[in-house]
Structures are given as C-alpha cells and as structure tokens.
N, C-alpha and C positions, 0 to 999 in steps of 0.2 A: 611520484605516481605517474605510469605514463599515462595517454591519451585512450586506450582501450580498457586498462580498468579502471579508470575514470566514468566513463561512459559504461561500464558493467555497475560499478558502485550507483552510481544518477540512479540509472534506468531500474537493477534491486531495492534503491530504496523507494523511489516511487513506487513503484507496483506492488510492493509489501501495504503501504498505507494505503491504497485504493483496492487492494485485494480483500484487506482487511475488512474495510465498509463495507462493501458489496456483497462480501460473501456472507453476511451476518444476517442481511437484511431480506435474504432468501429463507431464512430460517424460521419459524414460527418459534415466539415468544409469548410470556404470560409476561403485560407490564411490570410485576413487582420484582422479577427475576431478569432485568434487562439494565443496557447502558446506555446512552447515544452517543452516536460519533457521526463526525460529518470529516470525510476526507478529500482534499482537493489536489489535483494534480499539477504545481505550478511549476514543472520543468519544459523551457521549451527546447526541444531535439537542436535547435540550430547553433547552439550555443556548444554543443560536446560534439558537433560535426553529422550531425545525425537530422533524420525527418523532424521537422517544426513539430508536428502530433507525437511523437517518440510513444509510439502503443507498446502498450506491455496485458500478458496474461498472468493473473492473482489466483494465487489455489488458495485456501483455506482450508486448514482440516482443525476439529475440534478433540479428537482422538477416536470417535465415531462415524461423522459425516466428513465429506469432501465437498468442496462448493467452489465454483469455477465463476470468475468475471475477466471477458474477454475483449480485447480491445479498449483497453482502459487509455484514451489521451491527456495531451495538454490540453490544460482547462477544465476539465470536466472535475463535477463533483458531484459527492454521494454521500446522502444522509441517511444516517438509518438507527432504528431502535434495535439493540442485538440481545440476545440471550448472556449473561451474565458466564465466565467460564476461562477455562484454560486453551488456548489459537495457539497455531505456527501458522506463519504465512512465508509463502516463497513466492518471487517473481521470477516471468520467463521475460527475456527481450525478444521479440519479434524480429527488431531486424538485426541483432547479433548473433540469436540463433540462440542462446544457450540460458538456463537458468543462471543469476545473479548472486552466487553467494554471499555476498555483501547486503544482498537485501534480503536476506530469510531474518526472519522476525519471531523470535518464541524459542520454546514457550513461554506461554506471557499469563499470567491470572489476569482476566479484567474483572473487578466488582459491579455487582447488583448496583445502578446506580451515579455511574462515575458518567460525566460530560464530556466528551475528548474531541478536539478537532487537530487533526492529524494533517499535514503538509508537507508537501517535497518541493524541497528549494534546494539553489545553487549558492553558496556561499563565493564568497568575493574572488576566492582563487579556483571559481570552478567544482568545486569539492559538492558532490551530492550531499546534501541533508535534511532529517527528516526533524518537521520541529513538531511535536505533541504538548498539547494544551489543554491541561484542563477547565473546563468552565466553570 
C-alpha cells in the first residue's frame, strides 16, 4: 500500500467513526429507541506525513436525514445518545481534498440499546484502523 492510500484509508476510517457520533447526536431521540457511542479520534496526522490535527468532514445520512460534522481532529471525542437505525457514513479529508472510500461505513443496523465506543488507530505498520467495542 503506498503512502497516499494509506493516508486516504487513516483519514476514511477516522472520519467515518467521528462522523458517526456526531451526526447522531444532532438528532432528536426518545431514550427507549436509542444507543450510545462515544467516538475518539486517536490518529495523529504526523505519523502518515500530514497535519498533527489530520481534520476530516463526517456526512451521515440515515436514509432520510443528512447530518454534517465538521472539522472533526486528533484527540477530540464525542459522546452521544443516537436513535436506534440503519447509517452510512462517509468521510471527506480536508487536506487531500477528496472523499475516503476506505472509510464509508454502511449500511450498518445499530440496535435500540447497544454501547459502542468506536476508535481510530494506527496499527503497528501504519495501517489505519478502526476498533469498535462494545460495552
């Protein structure tokens, strides 16, 4: 894998998992029809030759609404209670310019209920990945 889809891969998988949280947590829920997910963004941009903050923009669509978080970085996290349902998340890189096909995510059912905390990490050779856990 060269050095720029590497850096497409990273920067899609993060931004899929922070797009996810954020976008969810816009959305108005009734508690018995919800999940929680707490996503943390732990790629730093210096490592794949890019900005230490390595911002990326999270669409989320649920087959009805679209929900936008933007400027998502390293370090940041985001906790939220979502509506229970079927997501695609795509991520765009800011500074490679282009959506990450490696990191569109969906469609995905999450259930009424389920605990996730969602994280983007680099595995030992570099390789973006996203690790999902449930509580």
């Amino acid at each position: 894998m060269n050095i720029t889809s590497m850096r497409k891969w990273i920067l899609a998988s993060l931004a899929s998992v922070m797009l996810f949280a954020l976008v969810f947590a816009a959305m108005p829920v009734k508690a018995a029809d919800t999940f929680d997910v707490t996503v943390v963004h732990g790629i730093n941009g210096r490592s794949l030759g890019l900005s230490k903050e390595l911002p990326v923009n999270i669409t989320i669509t649920d087959g009805s609404a679209v929900y936008y978080i933007n400027d998502f970085t390293f370090k940041e996290r985001f906790s939220a209670s979502l509506p229970a349902g079927e997501y695609t998340i795509t991520v765009f890189s800011q500074e490679l310019g282009v959506n990450i096909p490696s990191m569109t995510l969906g469609p995905v059912e999450i259930p009424a209920g389920a605990n996730l905390l969602i994280r983007a990490n680099l595995a030992a050779n570099k390789t973006p990945m996203l690790m999902v856990k449930a509580k």
